[in-house]
N, C-alpha and C positions, 0 to 999 in steps of 0.2 A: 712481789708487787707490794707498793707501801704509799697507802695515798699523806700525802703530806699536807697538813692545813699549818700557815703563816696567817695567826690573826691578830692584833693588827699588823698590816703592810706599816712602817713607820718611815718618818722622812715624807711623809705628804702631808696633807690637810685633808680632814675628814678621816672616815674609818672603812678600811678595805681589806677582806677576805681570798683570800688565794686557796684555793683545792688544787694539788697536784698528784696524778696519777704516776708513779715513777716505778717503771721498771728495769731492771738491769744499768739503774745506775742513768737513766735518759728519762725522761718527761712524755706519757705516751696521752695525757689529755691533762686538760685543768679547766678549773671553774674560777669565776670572777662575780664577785658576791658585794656590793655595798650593804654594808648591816644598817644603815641608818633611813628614819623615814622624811621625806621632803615635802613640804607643803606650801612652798611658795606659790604656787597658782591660786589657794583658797583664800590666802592672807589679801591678795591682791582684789580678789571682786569688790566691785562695788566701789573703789576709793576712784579717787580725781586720777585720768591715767598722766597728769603734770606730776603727778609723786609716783609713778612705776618706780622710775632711778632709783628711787634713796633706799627703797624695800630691794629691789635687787642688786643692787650692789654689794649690802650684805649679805650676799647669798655664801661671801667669802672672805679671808682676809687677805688671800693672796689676790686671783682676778676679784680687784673691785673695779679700776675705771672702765673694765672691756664689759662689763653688764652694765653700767648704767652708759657709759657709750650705745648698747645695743638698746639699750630701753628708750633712749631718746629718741633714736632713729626709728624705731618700733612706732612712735604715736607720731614723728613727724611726714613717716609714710602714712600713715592712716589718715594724717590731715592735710597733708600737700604742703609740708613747709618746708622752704628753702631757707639753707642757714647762712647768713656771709661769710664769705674768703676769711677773713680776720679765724672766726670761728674752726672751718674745719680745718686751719692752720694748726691752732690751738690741740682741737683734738687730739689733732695725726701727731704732736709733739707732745702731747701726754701718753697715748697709745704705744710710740716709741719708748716712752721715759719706763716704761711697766714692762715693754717686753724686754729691753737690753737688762736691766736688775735685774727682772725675774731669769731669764738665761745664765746671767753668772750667779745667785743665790744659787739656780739648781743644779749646775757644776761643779759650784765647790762644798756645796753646806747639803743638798741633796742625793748628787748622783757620785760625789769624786769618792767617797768612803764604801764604795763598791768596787771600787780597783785602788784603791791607796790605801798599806798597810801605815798606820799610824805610827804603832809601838814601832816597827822595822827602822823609822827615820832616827832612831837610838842610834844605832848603830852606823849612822852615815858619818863620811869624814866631810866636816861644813867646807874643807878649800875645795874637795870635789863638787857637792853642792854648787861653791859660789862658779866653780869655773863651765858646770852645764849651764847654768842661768845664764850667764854672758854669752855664752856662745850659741844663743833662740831667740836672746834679747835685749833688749838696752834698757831694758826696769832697773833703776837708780838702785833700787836695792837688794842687792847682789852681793855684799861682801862678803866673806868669811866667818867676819865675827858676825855680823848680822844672822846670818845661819845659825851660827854657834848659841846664840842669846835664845831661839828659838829654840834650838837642840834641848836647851837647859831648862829651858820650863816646861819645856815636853817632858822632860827626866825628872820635875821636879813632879808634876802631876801622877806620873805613875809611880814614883817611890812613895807620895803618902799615900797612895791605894786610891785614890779620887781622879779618875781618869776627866769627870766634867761631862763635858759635849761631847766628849771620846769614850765615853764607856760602854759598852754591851757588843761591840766590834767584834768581828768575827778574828781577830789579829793573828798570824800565822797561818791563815788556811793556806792550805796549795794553790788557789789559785791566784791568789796575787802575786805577781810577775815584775813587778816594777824593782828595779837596784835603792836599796836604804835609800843615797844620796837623792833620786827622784824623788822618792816617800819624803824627804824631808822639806825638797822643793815644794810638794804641792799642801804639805801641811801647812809651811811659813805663809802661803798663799791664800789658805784655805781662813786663817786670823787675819792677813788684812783687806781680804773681801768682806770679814763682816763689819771691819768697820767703814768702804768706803761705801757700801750697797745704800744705807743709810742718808749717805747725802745725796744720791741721783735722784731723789723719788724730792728733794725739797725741790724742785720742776712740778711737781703734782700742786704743793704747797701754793707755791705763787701762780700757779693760774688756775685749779681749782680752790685752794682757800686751806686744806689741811690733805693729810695721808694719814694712813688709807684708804680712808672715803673724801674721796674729793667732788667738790658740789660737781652737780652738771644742772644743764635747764634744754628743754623743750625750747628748740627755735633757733638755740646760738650757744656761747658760755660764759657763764656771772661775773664777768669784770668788767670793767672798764678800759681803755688808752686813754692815755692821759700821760706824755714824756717827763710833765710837772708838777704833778699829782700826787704827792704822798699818799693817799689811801687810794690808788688804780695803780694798773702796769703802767710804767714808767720804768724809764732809763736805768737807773741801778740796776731795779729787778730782771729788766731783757738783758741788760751786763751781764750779772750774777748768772744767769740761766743760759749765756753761753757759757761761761768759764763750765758748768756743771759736764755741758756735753763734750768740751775740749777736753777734759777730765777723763770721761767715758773713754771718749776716742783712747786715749791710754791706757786705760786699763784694759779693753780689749783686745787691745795693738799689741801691746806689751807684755802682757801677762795671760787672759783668759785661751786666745789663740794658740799663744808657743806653746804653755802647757798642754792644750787640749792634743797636739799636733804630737807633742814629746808623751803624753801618756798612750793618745793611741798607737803610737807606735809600738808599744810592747803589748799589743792587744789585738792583731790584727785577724786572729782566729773566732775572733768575735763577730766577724765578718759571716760567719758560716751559719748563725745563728739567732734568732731572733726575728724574723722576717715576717712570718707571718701572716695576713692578707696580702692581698697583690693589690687591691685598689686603694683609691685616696682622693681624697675629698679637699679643696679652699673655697671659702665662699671671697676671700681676697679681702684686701682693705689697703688701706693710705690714700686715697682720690687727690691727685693733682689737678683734675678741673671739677671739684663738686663730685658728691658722694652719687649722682646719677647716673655720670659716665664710669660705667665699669673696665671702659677699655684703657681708661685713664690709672687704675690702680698700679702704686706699686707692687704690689702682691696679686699675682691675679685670679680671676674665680674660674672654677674649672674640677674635671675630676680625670683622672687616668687610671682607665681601665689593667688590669692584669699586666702591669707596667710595662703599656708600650706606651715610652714614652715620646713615638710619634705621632700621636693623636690627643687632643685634650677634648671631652665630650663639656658640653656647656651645662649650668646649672640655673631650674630657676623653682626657688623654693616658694612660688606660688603655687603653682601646678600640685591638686590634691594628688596626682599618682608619685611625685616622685620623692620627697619626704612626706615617712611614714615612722608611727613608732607603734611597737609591737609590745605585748604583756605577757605573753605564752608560758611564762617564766620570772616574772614579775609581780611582785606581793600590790598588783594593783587588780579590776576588774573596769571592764569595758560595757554597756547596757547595750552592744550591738555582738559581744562576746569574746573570749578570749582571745581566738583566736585571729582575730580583724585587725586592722592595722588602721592608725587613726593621720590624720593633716593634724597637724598643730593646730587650725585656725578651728578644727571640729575637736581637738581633745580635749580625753576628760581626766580627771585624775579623785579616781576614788579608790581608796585603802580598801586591799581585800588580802589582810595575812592570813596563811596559811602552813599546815607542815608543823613540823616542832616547833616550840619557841625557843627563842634566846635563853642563854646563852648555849652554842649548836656544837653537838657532839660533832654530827658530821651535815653538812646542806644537804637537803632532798631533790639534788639536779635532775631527777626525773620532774621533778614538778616545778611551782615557783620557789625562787630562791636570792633573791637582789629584789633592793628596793629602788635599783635602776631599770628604766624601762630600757627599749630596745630600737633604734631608731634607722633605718634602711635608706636608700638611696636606689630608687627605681627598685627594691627588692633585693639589694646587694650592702653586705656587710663594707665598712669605711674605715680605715683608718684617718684621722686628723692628727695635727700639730706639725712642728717646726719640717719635718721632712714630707710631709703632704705637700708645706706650701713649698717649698723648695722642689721637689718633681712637678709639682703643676706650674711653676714658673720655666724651669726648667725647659719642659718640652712645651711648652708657651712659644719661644725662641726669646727670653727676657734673655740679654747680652748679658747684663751685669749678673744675674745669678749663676749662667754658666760659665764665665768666667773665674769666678772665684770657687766656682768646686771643682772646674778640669785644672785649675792650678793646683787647689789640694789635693786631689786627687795623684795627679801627676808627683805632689810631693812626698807622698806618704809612697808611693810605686803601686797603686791599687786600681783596679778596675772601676767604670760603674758600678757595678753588679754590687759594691759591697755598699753600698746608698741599704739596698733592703735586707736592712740585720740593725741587730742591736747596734753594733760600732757606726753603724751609718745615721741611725737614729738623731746619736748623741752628736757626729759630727756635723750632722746638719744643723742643728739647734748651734753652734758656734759662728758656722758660716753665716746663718741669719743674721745672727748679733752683728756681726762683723759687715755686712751692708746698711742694717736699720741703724748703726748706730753715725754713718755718715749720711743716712738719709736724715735724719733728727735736724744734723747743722742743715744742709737745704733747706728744710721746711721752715728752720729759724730763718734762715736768709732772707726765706721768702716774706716770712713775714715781717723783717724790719722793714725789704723795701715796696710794701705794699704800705704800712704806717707812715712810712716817709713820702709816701704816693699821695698821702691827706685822707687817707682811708683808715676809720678810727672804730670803724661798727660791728659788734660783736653780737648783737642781737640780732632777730627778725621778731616783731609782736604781733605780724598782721591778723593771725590767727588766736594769738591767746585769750581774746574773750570766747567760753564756751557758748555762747550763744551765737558765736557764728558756725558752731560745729555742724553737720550731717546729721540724722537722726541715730542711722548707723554708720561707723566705718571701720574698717579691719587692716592693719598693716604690720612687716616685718620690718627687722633690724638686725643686721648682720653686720656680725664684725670677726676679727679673728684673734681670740685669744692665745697667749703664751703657748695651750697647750692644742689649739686647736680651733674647727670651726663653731662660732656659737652663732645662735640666734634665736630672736625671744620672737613671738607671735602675738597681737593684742584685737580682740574684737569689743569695740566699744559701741553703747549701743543709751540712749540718755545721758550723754557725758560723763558717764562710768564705764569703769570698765565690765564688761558682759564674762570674758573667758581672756587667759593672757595663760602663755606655755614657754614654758624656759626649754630648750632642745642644744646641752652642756657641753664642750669638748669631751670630757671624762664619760658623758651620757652614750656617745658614739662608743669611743675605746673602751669603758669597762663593762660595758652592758653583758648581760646574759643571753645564751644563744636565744635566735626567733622561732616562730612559729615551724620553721622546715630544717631548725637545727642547724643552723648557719651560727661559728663563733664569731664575737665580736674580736677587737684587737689584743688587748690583755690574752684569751684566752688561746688564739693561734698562735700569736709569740712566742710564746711558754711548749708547743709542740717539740720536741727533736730537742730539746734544750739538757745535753749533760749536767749531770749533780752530783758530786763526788763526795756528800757528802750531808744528809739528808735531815740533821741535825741543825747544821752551817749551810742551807739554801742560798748561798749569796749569790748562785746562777740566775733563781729567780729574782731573788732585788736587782742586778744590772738590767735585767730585760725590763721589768716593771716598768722601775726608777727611769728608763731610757725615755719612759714616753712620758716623763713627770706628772703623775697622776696626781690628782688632786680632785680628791671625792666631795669636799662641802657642799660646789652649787646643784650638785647630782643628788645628794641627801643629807637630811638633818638631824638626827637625831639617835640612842644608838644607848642598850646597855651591856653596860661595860663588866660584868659580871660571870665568872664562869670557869669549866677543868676545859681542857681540847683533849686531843687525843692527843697529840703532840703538840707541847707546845715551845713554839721558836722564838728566842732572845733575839729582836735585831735591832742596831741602830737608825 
């Protein structure tokens, strides 16, 4: 038996600890541990809650628009403001703009060097290369020598010993399965995803103002219409911001899909592993008539129990019994006590470390061990992100999302059943892309012919003088980030804010077991999970990386200093 500590997990944001128990060569438990400490609830007391946004938004560099999206809607429930059509056009088209990038970033630059041997595409012949590419897809660029030109800087990188962005790869382990030729494919792919990621987010740019923090406002969002108007949206810029999405639509269609389609196909034992919890969680998002009617989302809210997915049980995260967050295990303390479990609208967050300090021989999982809390759902552990919301649509009866996975499904020759594993994880987060990214042009549509309707109004002000506030009021914001469900909690009380609770995708999934020993997501995945090889864990980076973690807005802070017991080199 050899417990294995991977610190840091790399390839996310933020800093995350893996403890794995592995005996005979399999995963018989693991621990999931954020080293850093988070203090965004303290930072926020007291300020104007019209600045929540701009403080959480930073919470990250990857989710910035889906926190101050959730922060706006946070104070515009606590004060009853409705925001015009123009508006939540706007939003649901930037919301879009963050998760289609964010999916192919964490495909190619996150998750694809967990099954794609780098070095191996050495060894590909580029006409084979060009002639699999043609025949999954019609991406212009395909030739031979196109490959070849790739082939050669690839060979040129590891002949001077400076591998780049490709060094520290586990390169030759056993378990990578893909033919050279494929390795080559997804590498050529893998360089021109970062450079086209970079222009879909200038959509942020022209309707919030910059990336990656893109303004937001309380009530509406900070621009103008104006078709004539050089400094407002205008005609060029609603041009320009379709060409971006026609763009997308290609890269998706053409590239991110067949690949994802042709890697899993030599992966389909992945199928067997990784699964994890059986429930799952969407709070939903995109509203087609106003953010009130939830029967209207395109994603819808819901959770499915022990995946039957003939039942979706409804969610409402006012109700203090049914989100709860737990510290049993958490470098925080409770004044009602440990082991209690708190609402957002009553939590507290006060620093109580304990155990060894940094930097940790081994975590003291008897005791607190994460400076993530632990967050329930009627008393039941959650999974979130891309394959939550897709089984909660799913057995929703949404047409369009079952469509498009009994096609894949039917194309790969695989059951449902393999939806809950690692391979399922990852193909879900494709198929999503692959619908959000033709909802995006809708949403455009919608809003030229609402402009063209003589509807120009992107604000509502009726409320922004604080003097017509409540003395107190408290309200939620829900939205659904890249990686899952979020949502901030804000009790304001003298036109400040009294208490506000960030409750993170990553807060759900990599949380520390709760009070009755229930693992969060990270930590059940990683169960039954083979390792052949205890040095080169890449078993655990595919299951991780499947749920693309991303520990910032979960915690902040973290030193970096220290021997392990073992320590793991990974990309």
């Amino acid at each position: 038996m050899a417990r294995l500590v991977v610190d840091p997990i790399t390839r996310i944001e933020g800093h995350l600890r893996i403890e794995a128990v592995v005996e005979n060569g399999v995963i018989k438990d693991a621990y999931s541990s954020g080293t850093m400490v988070r203090g965004f609830e303290l930072i926020l007391k007291g300020r104007d809650p019209r600045d929540a946004w701009a403080f959480t938004e930073r919470a990250c560099g990857v989710c910035t628009t889906v926190h101050a999206l959730a922060s706006v809607r946070t104070v515009e429930d606590a004060l009853n403001i409705k925001v015009p059509k123009n508006a939540e056009l706007i939003r649901n088209l930037m919301f879009c703009t963050q998760l289609v990038q964010d999916h192919v970033v964490h495909f190619y630059h996150l998750h694809a060097l967990d099954w794609v041997d780098v070095v191996s595409a050495l060894k590909a012949n580029p006409n084979d290369t060009s002639r699999i590419a043609k025949s999954i897809s019609n991406w212009p660029k395909s030739s031979p020598k196109y490959f070849r030109d790739v082939q050669n800087r690839l060979k040129a990188f590891v002949e001077s010993g400076q591998l780049g962005i490709f060094a520290n790869g586990y390169w030759g382990h056993p378990a990578y399965q893909l033919p050279p030729e494929v390795n080559l494919l997804a590498v050529t792919h893998y360089l021109e995803m970062l450079e086209w990621q970079k222009e879909l987010v200038k959509i942020h740019a022209i309707f919030g103002g910059k990336n990656p923090h893109p303004n937001y406002l309380v009530g509406g969002v900070p621009l103008s219409i104006n078709l004539n108007e050089v400094n407002a949206l205008n005609s060029e810029r609603l041009n320009f911001v379709k060409k971006l999405i026609d763009d997308a639509i290609q890269i998706v269609e053409q590239v991110y899909i067949p690949d994802l389609i042709a890697v899993a196909g030599f992966y389909k034992d992945w199928a067997k592993w990784g699964g994890g919890l059986r429930n799952y969680l969407s709070y939903g998002d995109l509203p087609t008539r106003g953010y009130s009617q939830v029967d209207s989302f395109k994603f819808p809210r819901g959770v499915v129990l022990d995946r039957n997915l003939n039942e979706v049980h409804e969610v409402n995260v006012r109700d203090a019994e049914e989100i709860k967050e737990y510290i049993s295990h958490s470098w925080y303390s409770y004044s009602g006590g440990d082991d209690v479990g708190l609402h957002p609208w009553e939590g507290e967050t006060e620093f109580n470390f304990t155990g060894p300090k940094p930097p940790f021989k081994q975590l003291n999982v008897d005791g607190k061990y994460s400076w993530l809390k632990t967050p329930r759902w009627k008393g039941k552990a959650m999974e979130v992100g891309p394959l939550s919301r897709m089984l909660v649509a799913y057995a929703s009866g949404n047409k369009e999302v079952q469509e498009v996975v009994n096609d894949t499904l039917k194309q790969l020759d695989v059951p449902v059943g393999v939806l809950f594993s690692t391979l399922g994880r990852t193909a879900a987060r494709g198929l999503e892309t692959k619908l959000v990214v033709h909802w995006m042009k809708g949403f455009y549509n919608d809003l030229i012919a609402n402009i063209k309707n003589g509807d120009t109004k992107t604000f509502n002000d009726e409320k922004w003088d604080p003097d017509t506030w409540p003395k107190e009021a408290q309200g939620v914001g829900m939205t659904e980030a890249p990686r899952g469900a979020l949502a901030h909690w804000i009790r304001i009380k003298d036109k400040k804010i009294e208490n506000y609770q960030l409750v993170v995708p990553s807060t759900w999934n990599a949380s520390p077991r709760d009070a009755n020993n229930q693992r969060s997501a990270y930590e059940a995945a990683l169960i039954g999970t083979p390792v052949a090889n205890v040095d080169q864990p890449v078993e655990i980076l595919r299951t991780i990386h499947s749920f693309d973690p991303c520990i910032a807005c979960a915690v902040h802070l973290y030193d970096p200093q220290g021997k392990y017991v073992r320590r793991v080199q990974v990309l």
